[in-house]
MDAnalysis code that builds the backbone (N, CA, C; Angstrom):
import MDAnalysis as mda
import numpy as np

u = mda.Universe.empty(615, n_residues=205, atom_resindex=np.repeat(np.arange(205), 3), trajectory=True)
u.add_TopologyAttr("name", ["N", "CA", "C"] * 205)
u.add_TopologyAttr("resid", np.arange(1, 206))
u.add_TopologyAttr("resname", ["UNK", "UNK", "UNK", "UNK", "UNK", "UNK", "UNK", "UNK", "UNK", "UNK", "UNK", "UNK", "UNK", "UNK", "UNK", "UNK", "UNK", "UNK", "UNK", "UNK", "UNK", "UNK", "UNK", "UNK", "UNK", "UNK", "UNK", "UNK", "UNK", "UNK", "UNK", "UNK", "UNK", "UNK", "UNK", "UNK", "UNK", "UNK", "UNK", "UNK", "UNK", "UNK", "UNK", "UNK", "UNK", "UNK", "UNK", "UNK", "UNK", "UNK", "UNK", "UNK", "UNK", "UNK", "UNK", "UNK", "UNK", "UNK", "UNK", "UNK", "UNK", "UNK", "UNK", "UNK", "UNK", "UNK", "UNK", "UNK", "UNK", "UNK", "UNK", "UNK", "UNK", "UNK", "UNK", "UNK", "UNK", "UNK", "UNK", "UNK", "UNK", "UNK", "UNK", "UNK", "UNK", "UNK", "UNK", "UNK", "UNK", "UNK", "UNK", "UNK", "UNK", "UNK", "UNK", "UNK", "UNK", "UNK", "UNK", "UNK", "UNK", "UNK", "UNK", "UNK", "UNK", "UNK", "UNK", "UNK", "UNK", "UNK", "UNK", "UNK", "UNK", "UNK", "UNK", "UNK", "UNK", "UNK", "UNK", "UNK", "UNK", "UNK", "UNK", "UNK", "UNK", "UNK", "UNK", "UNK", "UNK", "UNK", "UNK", "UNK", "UNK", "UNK", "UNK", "UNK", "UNK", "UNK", "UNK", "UNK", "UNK", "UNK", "UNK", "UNK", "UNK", "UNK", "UNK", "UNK", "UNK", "UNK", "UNK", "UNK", "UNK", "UNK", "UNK", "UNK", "UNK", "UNK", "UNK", "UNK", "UNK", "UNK", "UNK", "UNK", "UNK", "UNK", "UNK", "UNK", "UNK", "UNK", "UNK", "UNK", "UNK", "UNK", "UNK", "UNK", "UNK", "UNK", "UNK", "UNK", "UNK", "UNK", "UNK", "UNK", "UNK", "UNK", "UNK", "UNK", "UNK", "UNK", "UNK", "UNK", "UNK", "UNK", "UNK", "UNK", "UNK", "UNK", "UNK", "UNK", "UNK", "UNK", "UNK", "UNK", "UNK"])
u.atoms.positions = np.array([
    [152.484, 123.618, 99.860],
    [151.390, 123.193, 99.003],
    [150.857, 121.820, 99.419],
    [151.647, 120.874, 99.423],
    [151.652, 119.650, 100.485],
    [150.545, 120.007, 101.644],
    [150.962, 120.146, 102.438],
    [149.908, 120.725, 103.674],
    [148.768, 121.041, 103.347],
    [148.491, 122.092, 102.373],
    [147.452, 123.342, 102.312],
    [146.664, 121.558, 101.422],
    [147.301, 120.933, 100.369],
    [146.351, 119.962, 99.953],
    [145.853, 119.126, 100.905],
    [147.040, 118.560, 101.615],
    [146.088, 117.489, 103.063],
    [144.880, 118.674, 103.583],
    [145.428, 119.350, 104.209],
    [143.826, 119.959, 104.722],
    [143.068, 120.252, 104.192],
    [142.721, 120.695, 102.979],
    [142.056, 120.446, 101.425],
    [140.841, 118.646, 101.531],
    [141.607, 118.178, 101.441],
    [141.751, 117.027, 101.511],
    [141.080, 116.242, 102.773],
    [141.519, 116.616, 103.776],
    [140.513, 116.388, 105.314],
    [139.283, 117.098, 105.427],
    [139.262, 118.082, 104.904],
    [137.805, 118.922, 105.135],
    [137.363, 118.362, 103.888],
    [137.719, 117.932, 102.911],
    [136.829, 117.557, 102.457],
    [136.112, 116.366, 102.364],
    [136.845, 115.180, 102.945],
    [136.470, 114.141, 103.671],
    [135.752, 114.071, 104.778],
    [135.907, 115.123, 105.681],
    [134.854, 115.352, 106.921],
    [133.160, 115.873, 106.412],
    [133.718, 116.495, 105.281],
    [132.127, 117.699, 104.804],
    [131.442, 116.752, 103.656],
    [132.100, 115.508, 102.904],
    [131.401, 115.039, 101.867],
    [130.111, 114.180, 102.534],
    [130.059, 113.724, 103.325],
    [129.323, 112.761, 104.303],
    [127.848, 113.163, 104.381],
    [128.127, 114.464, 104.490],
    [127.305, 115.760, 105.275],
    [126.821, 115.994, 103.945],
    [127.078, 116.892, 103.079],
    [126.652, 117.422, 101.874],
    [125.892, 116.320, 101.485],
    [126.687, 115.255, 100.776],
    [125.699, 113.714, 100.099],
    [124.119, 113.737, 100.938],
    [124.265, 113.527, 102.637],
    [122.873, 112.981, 103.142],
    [122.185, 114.380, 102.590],
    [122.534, 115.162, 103.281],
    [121.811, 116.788, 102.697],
    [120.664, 116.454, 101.025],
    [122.142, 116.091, 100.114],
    [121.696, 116.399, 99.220],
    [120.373, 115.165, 98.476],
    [121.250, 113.912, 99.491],
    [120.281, 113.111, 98.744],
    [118.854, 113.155, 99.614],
    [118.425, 113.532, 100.588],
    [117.212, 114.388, 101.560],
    [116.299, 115.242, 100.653],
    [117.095, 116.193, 100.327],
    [116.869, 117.155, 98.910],
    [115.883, 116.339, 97.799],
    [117.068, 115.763, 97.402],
    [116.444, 114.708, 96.597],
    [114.975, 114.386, 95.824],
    [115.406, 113.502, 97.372],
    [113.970, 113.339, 97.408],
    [112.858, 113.757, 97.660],
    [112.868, 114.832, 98.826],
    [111.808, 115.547, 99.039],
    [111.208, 116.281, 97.790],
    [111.993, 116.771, 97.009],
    [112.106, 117.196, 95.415],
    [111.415, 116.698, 94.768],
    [112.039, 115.677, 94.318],
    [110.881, 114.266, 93.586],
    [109.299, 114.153, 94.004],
    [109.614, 113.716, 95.495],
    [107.901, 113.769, 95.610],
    [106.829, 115.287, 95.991],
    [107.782, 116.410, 95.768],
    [107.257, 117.050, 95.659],
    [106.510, 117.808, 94.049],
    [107.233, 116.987, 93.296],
    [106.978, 117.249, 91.957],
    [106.367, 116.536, 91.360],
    [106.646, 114.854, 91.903],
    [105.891, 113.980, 91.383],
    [104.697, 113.830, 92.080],
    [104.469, 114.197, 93.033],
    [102.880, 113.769, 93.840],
    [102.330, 115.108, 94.008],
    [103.309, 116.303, 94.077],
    [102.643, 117.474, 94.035],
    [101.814, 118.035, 92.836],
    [102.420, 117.372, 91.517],
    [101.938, 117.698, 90.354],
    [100.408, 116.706, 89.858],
    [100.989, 115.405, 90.917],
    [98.985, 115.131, 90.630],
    [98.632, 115.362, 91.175],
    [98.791, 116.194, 92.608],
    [97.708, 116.521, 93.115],
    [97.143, 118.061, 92.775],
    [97.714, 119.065, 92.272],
    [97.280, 119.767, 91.536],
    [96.451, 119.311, 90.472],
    [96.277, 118.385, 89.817],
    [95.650, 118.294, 88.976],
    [94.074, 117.581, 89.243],
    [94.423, 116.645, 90.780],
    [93.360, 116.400, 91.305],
    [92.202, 117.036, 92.120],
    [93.004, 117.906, 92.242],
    [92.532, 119.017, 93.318],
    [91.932, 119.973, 92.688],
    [91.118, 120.530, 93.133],
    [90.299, 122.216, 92.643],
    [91.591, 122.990, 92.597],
    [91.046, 124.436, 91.948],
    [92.057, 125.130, 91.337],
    [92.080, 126.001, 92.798],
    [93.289, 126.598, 93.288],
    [93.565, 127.302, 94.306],
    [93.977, 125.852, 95.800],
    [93.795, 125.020, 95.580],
    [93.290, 124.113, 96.964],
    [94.778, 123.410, 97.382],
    [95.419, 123.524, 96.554],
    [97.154, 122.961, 96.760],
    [98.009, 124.164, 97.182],
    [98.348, 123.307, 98.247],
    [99.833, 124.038, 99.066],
    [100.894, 123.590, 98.919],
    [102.270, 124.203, 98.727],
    [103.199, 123.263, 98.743],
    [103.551, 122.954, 100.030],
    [104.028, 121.693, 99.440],
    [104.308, 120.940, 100.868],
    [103.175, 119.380, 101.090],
    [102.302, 119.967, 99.779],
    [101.461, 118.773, 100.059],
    [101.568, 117.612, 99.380],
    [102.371, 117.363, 98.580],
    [103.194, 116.551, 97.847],
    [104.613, 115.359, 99.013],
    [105.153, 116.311, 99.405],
    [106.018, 115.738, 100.701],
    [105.104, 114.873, 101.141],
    [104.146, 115.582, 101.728],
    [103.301, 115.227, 102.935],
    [102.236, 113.850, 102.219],
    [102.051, 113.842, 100.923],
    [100.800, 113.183, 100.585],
    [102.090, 111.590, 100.658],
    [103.645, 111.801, 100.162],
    [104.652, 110.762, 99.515],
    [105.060, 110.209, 101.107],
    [104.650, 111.186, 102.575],
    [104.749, 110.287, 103.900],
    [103.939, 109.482, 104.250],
    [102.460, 109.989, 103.982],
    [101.096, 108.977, 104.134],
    [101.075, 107.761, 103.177],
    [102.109, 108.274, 101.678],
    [101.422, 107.089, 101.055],
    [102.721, 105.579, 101.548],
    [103.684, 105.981, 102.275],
    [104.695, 105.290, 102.193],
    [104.094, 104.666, 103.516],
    [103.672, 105.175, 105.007],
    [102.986, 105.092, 105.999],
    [101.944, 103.436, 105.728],
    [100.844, 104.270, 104.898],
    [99.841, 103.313, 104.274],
    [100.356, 101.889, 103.917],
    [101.399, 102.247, 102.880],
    [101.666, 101.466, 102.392],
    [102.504, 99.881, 103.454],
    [102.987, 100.510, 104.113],
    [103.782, 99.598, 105.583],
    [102.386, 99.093, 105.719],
    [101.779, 99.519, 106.492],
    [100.141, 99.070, 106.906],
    [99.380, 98.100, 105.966],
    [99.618, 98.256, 104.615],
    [99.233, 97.410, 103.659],
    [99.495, 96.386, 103.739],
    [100.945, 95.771, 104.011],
    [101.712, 94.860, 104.200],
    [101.093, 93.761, 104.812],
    [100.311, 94.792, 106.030],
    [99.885, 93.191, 106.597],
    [98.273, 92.290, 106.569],
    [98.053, 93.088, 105.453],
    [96.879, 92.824, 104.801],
    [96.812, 91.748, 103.738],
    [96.382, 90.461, 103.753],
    [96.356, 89.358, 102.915],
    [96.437, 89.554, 101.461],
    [95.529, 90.348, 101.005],
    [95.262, 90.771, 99.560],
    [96.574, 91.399, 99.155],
    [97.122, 92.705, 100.153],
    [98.248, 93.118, 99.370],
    [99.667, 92.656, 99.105],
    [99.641, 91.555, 100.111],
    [100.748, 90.739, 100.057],
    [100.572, 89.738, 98.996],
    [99.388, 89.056, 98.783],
    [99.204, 88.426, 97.239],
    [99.501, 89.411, 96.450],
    [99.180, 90.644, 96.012],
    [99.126, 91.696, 94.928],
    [101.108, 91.527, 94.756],
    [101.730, 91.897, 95.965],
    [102.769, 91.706, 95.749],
    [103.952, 90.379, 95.638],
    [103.496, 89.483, 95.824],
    [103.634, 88.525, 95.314],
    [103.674, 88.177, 93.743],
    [102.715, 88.475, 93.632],
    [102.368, 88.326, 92.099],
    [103.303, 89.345, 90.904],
    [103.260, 90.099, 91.419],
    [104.155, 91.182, 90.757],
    [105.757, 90.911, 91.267],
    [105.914, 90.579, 91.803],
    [107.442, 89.360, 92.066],
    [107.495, 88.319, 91.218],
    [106.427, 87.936, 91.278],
    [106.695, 86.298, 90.134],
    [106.562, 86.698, 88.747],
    [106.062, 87.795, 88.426],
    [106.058, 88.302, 86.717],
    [106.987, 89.214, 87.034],
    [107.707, 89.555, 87.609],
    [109.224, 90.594, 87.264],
    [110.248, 89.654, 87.554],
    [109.853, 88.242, 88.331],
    [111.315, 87.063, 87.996],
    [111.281, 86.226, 86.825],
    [110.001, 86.579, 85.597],
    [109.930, 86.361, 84.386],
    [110.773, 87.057, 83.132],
    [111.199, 88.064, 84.012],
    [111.881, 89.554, 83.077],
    [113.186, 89.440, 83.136],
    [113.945, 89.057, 82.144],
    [115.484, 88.548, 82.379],
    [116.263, 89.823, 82.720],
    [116.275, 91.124, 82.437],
    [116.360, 92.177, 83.016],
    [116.087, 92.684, 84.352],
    [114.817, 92.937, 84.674],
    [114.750, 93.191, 85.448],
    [114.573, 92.405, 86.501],
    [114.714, 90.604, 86.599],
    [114.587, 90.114, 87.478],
    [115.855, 89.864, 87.933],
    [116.590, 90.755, 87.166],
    [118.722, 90.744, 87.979],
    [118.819, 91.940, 88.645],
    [118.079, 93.165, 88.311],
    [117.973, 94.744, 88.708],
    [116.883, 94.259, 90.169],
    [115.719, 93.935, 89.622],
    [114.819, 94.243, 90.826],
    [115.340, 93.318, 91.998],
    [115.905, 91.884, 91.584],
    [116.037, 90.891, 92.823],
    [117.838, 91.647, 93.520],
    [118.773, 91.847, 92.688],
    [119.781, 92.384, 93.495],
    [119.380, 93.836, 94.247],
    [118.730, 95.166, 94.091],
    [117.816, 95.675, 94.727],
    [117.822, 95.460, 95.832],
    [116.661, 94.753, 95.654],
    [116.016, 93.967, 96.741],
    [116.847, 93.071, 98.209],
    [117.351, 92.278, 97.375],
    [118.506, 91.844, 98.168],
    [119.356, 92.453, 99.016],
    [119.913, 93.830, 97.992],
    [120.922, 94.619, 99.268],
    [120.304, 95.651, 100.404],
    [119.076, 96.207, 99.542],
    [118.373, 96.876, 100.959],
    [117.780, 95.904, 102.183],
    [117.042, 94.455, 101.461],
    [116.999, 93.671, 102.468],
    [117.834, 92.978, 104.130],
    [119.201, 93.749, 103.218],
    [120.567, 92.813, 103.642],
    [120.800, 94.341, 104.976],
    [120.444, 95.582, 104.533],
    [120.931, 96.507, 105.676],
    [119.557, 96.281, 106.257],
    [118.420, 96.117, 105.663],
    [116.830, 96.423, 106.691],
    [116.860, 95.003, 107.767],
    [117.343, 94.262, 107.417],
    [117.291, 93.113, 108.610],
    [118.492, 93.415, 109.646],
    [119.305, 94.379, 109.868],
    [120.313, 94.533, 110.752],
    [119.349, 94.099, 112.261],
    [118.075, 94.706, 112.575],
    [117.659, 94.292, 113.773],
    [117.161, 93.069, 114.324],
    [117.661, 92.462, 113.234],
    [117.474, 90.353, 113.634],
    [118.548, 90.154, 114.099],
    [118.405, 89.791, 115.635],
    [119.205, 89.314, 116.380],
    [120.657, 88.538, 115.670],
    [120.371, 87.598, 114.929],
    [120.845, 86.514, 113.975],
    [122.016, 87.451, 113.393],
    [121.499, 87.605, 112.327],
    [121.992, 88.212, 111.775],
    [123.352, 89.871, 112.067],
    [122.861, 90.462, 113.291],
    [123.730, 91.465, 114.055],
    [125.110, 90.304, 114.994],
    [124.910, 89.195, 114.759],
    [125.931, 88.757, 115.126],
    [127.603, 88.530, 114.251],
    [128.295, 89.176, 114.548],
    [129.192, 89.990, 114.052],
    [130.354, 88.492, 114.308],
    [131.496, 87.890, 113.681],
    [132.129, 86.998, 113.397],
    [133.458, 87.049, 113.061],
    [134.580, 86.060, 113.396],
    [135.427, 86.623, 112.274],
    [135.947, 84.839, 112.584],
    [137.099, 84.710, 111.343],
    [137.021, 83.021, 110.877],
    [138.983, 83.434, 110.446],
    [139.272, 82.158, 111.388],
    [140.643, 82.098, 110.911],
    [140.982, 81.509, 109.613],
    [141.940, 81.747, 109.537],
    [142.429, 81.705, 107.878],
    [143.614, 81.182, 108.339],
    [144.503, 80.799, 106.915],
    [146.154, 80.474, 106.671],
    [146.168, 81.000, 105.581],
    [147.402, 82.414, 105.318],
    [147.632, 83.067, 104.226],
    [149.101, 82.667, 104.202],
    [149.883, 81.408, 103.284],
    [151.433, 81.810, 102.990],
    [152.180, 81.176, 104.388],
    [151.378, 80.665, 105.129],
    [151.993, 80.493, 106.238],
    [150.980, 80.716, 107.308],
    [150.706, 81.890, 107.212],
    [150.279, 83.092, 107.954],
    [149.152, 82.846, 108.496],
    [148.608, 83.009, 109.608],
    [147.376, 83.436, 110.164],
    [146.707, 84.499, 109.720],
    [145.777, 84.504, 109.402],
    [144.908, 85.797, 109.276],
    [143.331, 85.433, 110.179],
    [142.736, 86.581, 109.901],
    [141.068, 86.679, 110.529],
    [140.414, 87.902, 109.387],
    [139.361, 87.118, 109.133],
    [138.106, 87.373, 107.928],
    [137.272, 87.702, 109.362],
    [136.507, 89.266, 108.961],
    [135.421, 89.681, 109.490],
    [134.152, 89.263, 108.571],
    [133.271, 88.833, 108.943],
    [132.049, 88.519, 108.321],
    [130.828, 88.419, 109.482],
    [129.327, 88.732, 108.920],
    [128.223, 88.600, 109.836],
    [126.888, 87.388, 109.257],
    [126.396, 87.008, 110.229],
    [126.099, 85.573, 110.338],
    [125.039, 85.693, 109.654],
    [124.618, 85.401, 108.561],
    [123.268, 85.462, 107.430],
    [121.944, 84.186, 108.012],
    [122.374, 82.889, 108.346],
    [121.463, 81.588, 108.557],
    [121.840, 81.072, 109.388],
    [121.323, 80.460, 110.673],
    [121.975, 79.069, 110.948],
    [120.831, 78.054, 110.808],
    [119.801, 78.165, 110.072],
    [118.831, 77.313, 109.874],
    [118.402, 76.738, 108.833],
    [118.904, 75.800, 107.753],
    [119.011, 75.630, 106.710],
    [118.251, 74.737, 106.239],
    [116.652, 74.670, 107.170],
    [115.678, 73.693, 106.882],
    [114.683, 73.577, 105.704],
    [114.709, 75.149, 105.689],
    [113.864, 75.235, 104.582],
    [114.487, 75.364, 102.818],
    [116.261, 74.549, 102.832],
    [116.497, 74.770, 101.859],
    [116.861, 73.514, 101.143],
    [117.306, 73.664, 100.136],
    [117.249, 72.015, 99.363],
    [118.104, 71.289, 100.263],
    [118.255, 69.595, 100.559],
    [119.743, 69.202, 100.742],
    [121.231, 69.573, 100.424],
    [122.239, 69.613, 101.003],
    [123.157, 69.902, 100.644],
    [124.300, 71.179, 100.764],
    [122.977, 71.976, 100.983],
    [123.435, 73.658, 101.373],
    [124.058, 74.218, 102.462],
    [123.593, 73.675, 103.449],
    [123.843, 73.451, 104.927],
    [123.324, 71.751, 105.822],
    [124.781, 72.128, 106.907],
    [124.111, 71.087, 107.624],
    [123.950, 71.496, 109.237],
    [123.342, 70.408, 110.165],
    [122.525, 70.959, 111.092],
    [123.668, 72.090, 112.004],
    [124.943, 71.312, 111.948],
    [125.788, 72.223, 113.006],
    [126.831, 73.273, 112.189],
    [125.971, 73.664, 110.679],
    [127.091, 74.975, 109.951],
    [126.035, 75.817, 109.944],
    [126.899, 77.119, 109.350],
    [126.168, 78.652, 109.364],
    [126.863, 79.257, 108.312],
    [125.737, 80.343, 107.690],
    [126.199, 80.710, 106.868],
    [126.565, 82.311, 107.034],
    [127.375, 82.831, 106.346],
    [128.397, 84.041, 107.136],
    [128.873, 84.772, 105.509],
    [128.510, 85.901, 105.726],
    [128.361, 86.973, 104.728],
    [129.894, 87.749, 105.299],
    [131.064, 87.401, 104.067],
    [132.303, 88.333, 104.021],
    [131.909, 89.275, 103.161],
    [131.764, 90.916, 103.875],
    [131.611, 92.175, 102.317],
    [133.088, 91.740, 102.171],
    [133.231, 93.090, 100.733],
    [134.221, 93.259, 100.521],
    [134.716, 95.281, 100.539],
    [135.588, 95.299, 100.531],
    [135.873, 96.542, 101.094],
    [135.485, 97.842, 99.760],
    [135.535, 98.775, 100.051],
    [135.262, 99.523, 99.234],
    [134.258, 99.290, 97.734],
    [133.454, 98.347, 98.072],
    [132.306, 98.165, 96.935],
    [131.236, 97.308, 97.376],
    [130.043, 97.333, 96.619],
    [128.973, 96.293, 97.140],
    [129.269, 94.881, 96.610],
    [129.389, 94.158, 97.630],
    [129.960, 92.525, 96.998],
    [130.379, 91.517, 98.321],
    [130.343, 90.619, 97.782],
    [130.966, 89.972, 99.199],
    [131.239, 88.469, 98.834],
    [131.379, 87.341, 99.798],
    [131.499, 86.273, 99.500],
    [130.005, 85.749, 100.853],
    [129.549, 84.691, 100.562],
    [128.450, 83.965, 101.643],
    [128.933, 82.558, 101.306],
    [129.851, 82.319, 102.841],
    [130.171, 80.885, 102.785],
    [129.523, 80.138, 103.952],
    [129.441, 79.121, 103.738],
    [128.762, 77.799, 104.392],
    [130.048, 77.176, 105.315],
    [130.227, 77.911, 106.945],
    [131.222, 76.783, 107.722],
    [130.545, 76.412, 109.126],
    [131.591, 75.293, 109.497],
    [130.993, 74.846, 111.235],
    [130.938, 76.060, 111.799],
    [129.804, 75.977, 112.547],
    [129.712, 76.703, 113.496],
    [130.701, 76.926, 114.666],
    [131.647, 75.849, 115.036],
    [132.679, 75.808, 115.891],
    [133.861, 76.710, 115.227],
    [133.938, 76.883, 113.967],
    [135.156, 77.358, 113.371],
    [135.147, 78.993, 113.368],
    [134.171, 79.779, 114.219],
    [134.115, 81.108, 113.883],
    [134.005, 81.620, 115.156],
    [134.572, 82.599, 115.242],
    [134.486, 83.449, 116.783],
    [133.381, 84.732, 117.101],
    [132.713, 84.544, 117.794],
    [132.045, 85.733, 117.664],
    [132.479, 87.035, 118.359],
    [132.207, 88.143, 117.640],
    [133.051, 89.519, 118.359],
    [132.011, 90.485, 118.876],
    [132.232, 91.164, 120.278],
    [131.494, 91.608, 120.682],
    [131.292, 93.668, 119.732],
    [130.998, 93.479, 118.948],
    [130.991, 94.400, 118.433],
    [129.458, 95.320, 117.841],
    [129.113, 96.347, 117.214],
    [127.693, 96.230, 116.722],
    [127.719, 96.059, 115.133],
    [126.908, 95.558, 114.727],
    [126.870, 95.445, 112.888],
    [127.451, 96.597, 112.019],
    [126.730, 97.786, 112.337],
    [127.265, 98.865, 112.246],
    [128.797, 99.573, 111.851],
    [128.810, 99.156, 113.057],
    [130.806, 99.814, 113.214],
    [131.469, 98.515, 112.224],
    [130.996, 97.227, 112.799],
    [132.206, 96.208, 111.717],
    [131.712, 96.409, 110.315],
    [131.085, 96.666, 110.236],
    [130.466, 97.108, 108.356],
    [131.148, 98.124, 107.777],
    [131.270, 99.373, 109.004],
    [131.993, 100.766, 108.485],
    [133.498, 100.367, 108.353],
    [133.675, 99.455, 109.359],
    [135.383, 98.935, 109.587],
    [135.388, 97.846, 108.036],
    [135.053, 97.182, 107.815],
    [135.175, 96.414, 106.799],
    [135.173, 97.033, 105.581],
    [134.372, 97.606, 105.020],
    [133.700, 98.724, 104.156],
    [134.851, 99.796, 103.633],
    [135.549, 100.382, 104.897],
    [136.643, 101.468, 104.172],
    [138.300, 100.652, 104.755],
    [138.230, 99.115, 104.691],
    [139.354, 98.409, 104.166],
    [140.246, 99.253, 105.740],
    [139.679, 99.140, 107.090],
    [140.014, 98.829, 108.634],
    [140.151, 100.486, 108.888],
    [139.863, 101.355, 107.805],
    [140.140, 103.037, 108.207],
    [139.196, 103.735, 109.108],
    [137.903, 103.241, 109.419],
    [136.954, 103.931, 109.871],
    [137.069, 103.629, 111.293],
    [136.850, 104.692, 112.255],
    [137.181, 104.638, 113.365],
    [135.815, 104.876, 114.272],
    [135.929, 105.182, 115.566],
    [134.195, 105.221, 116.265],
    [133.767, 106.463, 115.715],
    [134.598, 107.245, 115.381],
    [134.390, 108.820, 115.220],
    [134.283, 108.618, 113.568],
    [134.473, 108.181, 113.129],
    [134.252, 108.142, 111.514],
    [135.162, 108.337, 110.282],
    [136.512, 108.938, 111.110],
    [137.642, 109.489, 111.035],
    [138.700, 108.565, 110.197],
    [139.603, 108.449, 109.925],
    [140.609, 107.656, 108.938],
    [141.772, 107.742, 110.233],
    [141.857, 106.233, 110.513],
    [143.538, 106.419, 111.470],
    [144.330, 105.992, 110.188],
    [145.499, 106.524, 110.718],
    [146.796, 106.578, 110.097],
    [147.897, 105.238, 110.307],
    [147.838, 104.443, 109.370],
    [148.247, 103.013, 108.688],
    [149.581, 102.727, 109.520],
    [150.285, 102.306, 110.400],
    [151.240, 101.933, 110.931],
    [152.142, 100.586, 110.774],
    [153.239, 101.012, 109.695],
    [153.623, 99.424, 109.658],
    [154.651, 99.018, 110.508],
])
C-alpha cells in the first residue's frame, strides 16, 4: 500500500503542473469568451457573432492596449487612476501588492535584476549561504539613507510562499552565481527540491 501511495503520489506531482496551466488557459479563454463575447453579441447585428470572437476581440484589446502605453495621454490616464486607488486604504494594499509581484516576475529580463547572488551568513557557529537576486544598485533616486553609493539591494524569497526579505548590503559582501533567475527561484521556492528537470531529489543527510 506504501508503494502503490508513493506512485499515487509521484504521478500526481508530475500531472498537477500540467492540469493547473491547462486549466488556468481554460480559464481564461472562458472568461473572455463570455465576458467580451457577450458584448459583442449585443453590439453586433443579430446572426454576425462567431464564437471565438470574444478570445480574439480580449487578444487585440490586450495587444492595443501594450501600444497604448506608449502614448502620453494614456500613461497620464493611468497615472491618475494609480493616484486615486493609492487613496483607497483597501485597495491601495490589494492593487499596489498586485502590482508589485507581477512587476517583480515581468522585470526578470533586466539584466540587473537576473543577477542571481548568494550572501554568507553565521548560523550558531555555522556558516551558511542565503540565495537572493539583486533588486537596485542605484539608490539615487531615493530619499537619504536607504542606500549608499557602494551597497545593493537583494531580494531573499522565502520558500514555499509569496514573501521574502529586501535587504540593503555592500556590494563586496555577496557572491554572484552563475545561474539563470529562473532555476534559483524554482530552487529557492520548493525549499532546494526542484531540480533542472522539475523533479524532487531525494534529501540526503
Amino acid at each position: 500500500m506504501n508503494r502503490l501511495g508513493t506512485i499515487m503520489f509521484r504521478g500526481l506531482v508530475a500531472m498537477l503542473p500540467a492540469v493547473l496551466t491547462i486549466y488556468i488557459l481554460f480559464w481564461l479563454v472562458r472568461s473572455a469568451e463570455t465576458v467580451l463575447g457577450g458584448m459583442l453579441k449585443v453590439l453586433l447585428p443579430a446572426g454576425w457573432y462567431i464564437p471565438g470572437m470574444g478570445l480574439l476581440a480580449g487578444v487585440a484589446a490586450t495587444f492595443l492596449f501594450g501600444l497604448g502605453l506608449n502614448a502620453f495621454m494614456v500613461r497620464r490616464l493611468i497615472d491618475l487612476g494609480e493616484k486615486i486607488a493609492d487613496q483607497i486604504p483597501l485597495i491601495k494594499t490589494l492593487y499596489g501588492s498586485l502590482k508589485d509581484f507581477i512587476g517583480f516576475f515581468a522585470n526578470q529580463h533586466d539584466s540587473q535584476f537576473s543577477q542571481v547572488v548568494s550572501i554568507e551568513l553565521e548560523f550558531g557557529g555555522k556558516p551558511m549561504r542565503l540565495i537572493g537576486f539583486v533588486t537596485r544598485s542605484d539608490f539615487s533616486s531615493l530619499p537619504d539613507g536607504i542606500g549608499e553609493e557602494d551597497e545593493i539591494a537583494v531580494y531573499l524569497p522565502l520558500s514555499y510562499q509569496i514573501g521574502g526579505y529586501t535587504i540593503i548590503v555592500p556590494r563586496s559582501s555577496v557572491k554572484p552565481l552563475n545561474i539563470s533567475t529562473h532555476r534559483a527561484m524554482g530552487f529557492v521556492v520548493t525549499g532546494g527540491m526542484a531540480t533542472d528537470k522539475g523533479h524532487a531529489d531525494k534529501a540526503t543527510p
